[in-house]
N, C-alpha and C positions, 0 to 999 in steps of 0.2 A: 653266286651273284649277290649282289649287295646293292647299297644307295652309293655308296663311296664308289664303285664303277661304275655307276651310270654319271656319276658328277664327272667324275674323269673324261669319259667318254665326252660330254658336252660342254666340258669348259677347256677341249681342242678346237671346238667350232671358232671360226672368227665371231667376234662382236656377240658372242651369248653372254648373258646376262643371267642370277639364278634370284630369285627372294621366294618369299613364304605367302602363299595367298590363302584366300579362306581361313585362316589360323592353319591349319595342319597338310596344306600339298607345297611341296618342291617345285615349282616353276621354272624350266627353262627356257629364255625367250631368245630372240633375237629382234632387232630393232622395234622391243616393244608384245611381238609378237610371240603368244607361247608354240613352244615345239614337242615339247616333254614336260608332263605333271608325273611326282608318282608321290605317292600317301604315307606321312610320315609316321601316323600314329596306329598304324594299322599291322597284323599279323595275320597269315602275311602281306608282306607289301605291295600294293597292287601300281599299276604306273599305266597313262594314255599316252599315246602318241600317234601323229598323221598317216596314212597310208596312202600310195597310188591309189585313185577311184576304183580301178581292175582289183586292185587286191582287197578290197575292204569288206565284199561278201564273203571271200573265202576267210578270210583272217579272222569276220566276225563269230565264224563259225568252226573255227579250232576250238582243243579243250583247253579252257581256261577263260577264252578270250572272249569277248561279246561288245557290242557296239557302244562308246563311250558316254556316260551319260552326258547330255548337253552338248555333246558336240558333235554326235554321230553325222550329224548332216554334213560336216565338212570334212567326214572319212576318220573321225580318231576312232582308235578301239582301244579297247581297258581289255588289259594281262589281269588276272587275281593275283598272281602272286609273281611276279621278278624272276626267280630261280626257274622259270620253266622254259629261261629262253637261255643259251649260251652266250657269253663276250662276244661272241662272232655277230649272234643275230642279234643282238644290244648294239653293234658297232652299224649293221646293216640297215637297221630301223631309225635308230637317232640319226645319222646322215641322211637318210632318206627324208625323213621330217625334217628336219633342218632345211634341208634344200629345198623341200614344198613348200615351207615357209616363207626361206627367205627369196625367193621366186617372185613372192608378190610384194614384196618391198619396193621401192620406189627405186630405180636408179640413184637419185642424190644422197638416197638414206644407204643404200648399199655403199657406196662409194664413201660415203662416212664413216662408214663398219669395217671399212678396209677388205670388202665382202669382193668387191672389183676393184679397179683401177681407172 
């Protein structure tokens, strides 16, 4: 696992968008909204993303993971390092954030994203 698969992985989303925030996280967003950060200057790479409410005790509480900083309250958790998850569950987790995300988008801005129709 790598950065170059999680980029993949998320610029299949409709309307994600990616830039550099803080000088050194990977942001991917959709209409504005982030879904996936992961740490560009770091070894190894650590990366946050949204969780179902139901899953974000248990996920906080695997080995690696713990509740993200600054945003625990709306369910992100921080991986330490990338490679502890497979493609599979990098595919199962950014679609899931993504779609918690963009959930709360507006109607008009979803249909701008070409998110609906």
């Amino acid at each position: 696992m790598d950065i170059e698969i999680i980029r993949e992985i998320c610029q299949k989303l409709t309307g994600t968008t990616e830039d550099i925030k803080w000088e050194h996280d990977l942001v991917f967003s959709v209409g504005t909204k982030m879904y996936c950060v992961v740490g560009l200057d770091q070894n190894p790479t650590s990366a946050s993303f949204k969780v179902l409410d139901e899953e974000f005790e248990e996920m906080s509480n695997k080995p690696g993971f713990k509740p993200a900083p600054y945003v625990a309250k709306y369910k992100w958790v921080l991986i330490d390092d990338i490679t502890r998850m497979k493609k599979s569950e990098w595919e199962k987790y950014i679609q899931q954030s993504y779609n918690l995300v963009q959930e709360k988008l507006s109607v008009k801005l979803r249909k701008q994203l070409g998110i609906i129709s």
